[in-house]
VEXDREN-2710 file (C-alpha; in Angstrom, 1 decimal):
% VEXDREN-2710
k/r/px/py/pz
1/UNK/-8.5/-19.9/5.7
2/UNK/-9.3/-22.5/8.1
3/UNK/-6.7/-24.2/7.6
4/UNK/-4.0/-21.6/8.5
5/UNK/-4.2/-20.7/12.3
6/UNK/-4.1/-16.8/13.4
7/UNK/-0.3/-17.7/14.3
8/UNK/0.5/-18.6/10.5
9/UNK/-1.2/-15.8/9.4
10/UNK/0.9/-13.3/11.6
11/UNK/4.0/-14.5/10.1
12/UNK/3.0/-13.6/6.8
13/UNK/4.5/-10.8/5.2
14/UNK/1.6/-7.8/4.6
15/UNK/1.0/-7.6/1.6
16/UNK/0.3/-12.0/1.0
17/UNK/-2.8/-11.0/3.7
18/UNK/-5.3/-9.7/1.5
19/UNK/-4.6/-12.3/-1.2
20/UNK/-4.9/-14.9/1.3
21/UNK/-8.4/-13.5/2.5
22/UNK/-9.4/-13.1/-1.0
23/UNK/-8.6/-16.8/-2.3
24/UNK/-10.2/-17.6/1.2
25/UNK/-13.7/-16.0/0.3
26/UNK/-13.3/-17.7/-3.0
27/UNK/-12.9/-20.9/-2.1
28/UNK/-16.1/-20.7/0.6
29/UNK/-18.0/-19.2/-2.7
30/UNK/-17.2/-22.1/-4.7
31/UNK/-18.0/-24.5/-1.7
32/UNK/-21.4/-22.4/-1.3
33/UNK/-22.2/-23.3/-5.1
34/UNK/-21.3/-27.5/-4.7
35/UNK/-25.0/-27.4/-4.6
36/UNK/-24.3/-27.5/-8.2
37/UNK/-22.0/-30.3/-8.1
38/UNK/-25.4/-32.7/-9.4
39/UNK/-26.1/-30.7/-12.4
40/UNK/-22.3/-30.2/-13.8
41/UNK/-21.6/-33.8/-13.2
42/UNK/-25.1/-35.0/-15.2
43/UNK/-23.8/-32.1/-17.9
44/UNK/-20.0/-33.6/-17.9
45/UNK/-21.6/-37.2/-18.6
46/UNK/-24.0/-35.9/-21.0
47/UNK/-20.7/-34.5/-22.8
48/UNK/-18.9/-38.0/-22.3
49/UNK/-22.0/-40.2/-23.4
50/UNK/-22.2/-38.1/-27.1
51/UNK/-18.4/-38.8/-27.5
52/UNK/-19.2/-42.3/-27.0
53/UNK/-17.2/-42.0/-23.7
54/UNK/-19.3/-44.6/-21.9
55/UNK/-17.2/-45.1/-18.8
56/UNK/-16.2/-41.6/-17.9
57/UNK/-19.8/-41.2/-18.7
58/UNK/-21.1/-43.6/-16.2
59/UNK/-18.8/-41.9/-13.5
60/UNK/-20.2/-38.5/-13.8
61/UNK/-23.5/-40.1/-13.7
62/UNK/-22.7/-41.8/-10.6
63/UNK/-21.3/-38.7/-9.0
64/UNK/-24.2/-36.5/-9.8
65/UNK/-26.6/-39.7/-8.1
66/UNK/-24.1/-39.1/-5.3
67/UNK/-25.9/-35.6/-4.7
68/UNK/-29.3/-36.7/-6.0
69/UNK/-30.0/-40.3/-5.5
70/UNK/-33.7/-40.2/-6.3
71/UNK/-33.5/-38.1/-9.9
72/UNK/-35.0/-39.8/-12.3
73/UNK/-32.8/-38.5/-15.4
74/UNK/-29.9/-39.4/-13.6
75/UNK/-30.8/-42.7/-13.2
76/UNK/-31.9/-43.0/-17.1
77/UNK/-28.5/-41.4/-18.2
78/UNK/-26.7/-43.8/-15.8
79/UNK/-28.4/-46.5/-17.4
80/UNK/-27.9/-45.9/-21.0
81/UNK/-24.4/-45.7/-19.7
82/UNK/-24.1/-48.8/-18.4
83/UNK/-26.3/-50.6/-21.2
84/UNK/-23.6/-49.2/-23.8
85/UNK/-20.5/-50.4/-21.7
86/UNK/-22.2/-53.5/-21.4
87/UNK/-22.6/-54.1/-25.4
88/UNK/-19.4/-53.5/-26.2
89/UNK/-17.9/-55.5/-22.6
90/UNK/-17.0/-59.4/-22.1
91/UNK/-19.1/-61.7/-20.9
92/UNK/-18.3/-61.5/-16.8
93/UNK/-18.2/-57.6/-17.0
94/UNK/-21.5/-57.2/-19.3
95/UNK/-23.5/-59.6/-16.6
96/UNK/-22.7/-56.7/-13.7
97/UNK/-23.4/-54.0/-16.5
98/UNK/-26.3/-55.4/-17.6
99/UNK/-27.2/-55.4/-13.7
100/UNK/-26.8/-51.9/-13.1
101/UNK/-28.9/-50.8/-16.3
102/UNK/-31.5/-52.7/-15.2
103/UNK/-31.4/-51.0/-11.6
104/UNK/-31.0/-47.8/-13.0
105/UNK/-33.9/-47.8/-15.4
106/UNK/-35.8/-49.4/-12.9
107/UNK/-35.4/-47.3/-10.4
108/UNK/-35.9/-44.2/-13.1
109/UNK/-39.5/-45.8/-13.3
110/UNK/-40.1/-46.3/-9.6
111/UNK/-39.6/-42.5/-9.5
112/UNK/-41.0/-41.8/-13.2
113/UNK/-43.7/-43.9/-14.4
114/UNK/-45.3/-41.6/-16.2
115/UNK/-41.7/-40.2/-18.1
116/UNK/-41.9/-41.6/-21.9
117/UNK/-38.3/-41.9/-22.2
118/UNK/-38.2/-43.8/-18.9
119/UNK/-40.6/-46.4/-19.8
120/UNK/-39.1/-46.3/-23.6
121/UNK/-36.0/-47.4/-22.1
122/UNK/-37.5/-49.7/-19.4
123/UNK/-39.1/-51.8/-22.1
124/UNK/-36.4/-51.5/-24.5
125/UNK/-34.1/-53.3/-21.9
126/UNK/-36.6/-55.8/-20.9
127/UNK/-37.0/-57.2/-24.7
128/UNK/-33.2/-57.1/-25.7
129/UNK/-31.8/-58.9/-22.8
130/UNK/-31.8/-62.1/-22.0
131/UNK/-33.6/-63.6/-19.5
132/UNK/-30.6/-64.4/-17.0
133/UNK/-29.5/-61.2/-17.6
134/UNK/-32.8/-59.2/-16.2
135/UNK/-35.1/-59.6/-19.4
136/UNK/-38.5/-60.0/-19.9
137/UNK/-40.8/-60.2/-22.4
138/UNK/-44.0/-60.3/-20.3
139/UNK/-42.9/-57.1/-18.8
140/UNK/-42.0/-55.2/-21.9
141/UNK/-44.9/-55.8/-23.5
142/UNK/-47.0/-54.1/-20.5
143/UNK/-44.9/-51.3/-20.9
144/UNK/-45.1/-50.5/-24.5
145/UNK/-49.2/-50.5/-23.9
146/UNK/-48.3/-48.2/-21.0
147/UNK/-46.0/-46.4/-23.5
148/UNK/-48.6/-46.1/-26.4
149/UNK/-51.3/-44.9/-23.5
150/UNK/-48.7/-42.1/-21.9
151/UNK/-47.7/-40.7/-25.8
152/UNK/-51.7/-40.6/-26.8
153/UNK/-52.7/-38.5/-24.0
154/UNK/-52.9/-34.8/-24.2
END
């Protein structure tokens, strides 16, 4: 509706009016619920990532880190996305991929230290890659003893 002044809506015939207002108050409802926009993109690259989608995957993920930069399971998701497209990408590409799932996971742990599948994933990453490309044994083996302490507490 704000995009049709009063003196476009006067020369409308009658009866287009109260569809016009209707689709109007619809379309503020569905901008009142973008709040969602997070959660149906993290659910869309959930969908993505099980159909071994990893690129559409990784956008979704990206999107819904748009909304919520500092959620943790985002971040994770975003990572395993990345870490996939980087197994299956060429050299030049998997360097920048391996990158990104590196910051993601990290990040995920800056946020989460305490999240199992966070640290799993941390330390999975550290002792897989290679050293140019973000691993490290030292580190990994810190956090599987942080992993083993985390999964034996209550």
């Amino acid at each position: 509706m704000l995009w049709l002044t009063d003196r476009r809506l006067a020369k409308l015939p009658l009866l287009s009016r109260p569809l016009l207002v209707v689709a109007g108050v619809f379309l503020l409802l569905l901008k009142a619920s973008a709040g969602d926009s997070a959660a149906e993109a993290f659910l869309r690259g959930k969908a993505d990532f099980e159909r071994r989608a990893f690129a559409p995957a990784l956008t979704a993920f990206e999107q819904a880190l748009q909304d919520e930069p500092k959620q943790p399971v985002y971040l994770l998701w975003a990572g395993r996305a990345a870490g996939r497209l980087a197994e299956e990408a060429g050299p030049f590409k998997a360097f920048s991929l391996a990158r990104k799932t590196r910051e993601c996971f990290e990040r995920a742990y800056a946020l989460a230290p305490r999240d199992p599948e966070v640290v799993a994933d941390l330390a999975e990453f550290y002792e897989k890659a290679p050293g140019f490309m973000g691993g490290n044994a030292e580190a990994a083996r810190r956090l599987r003893a942080e992993l083993k302490a985390l999964r034996a507490a209550p």
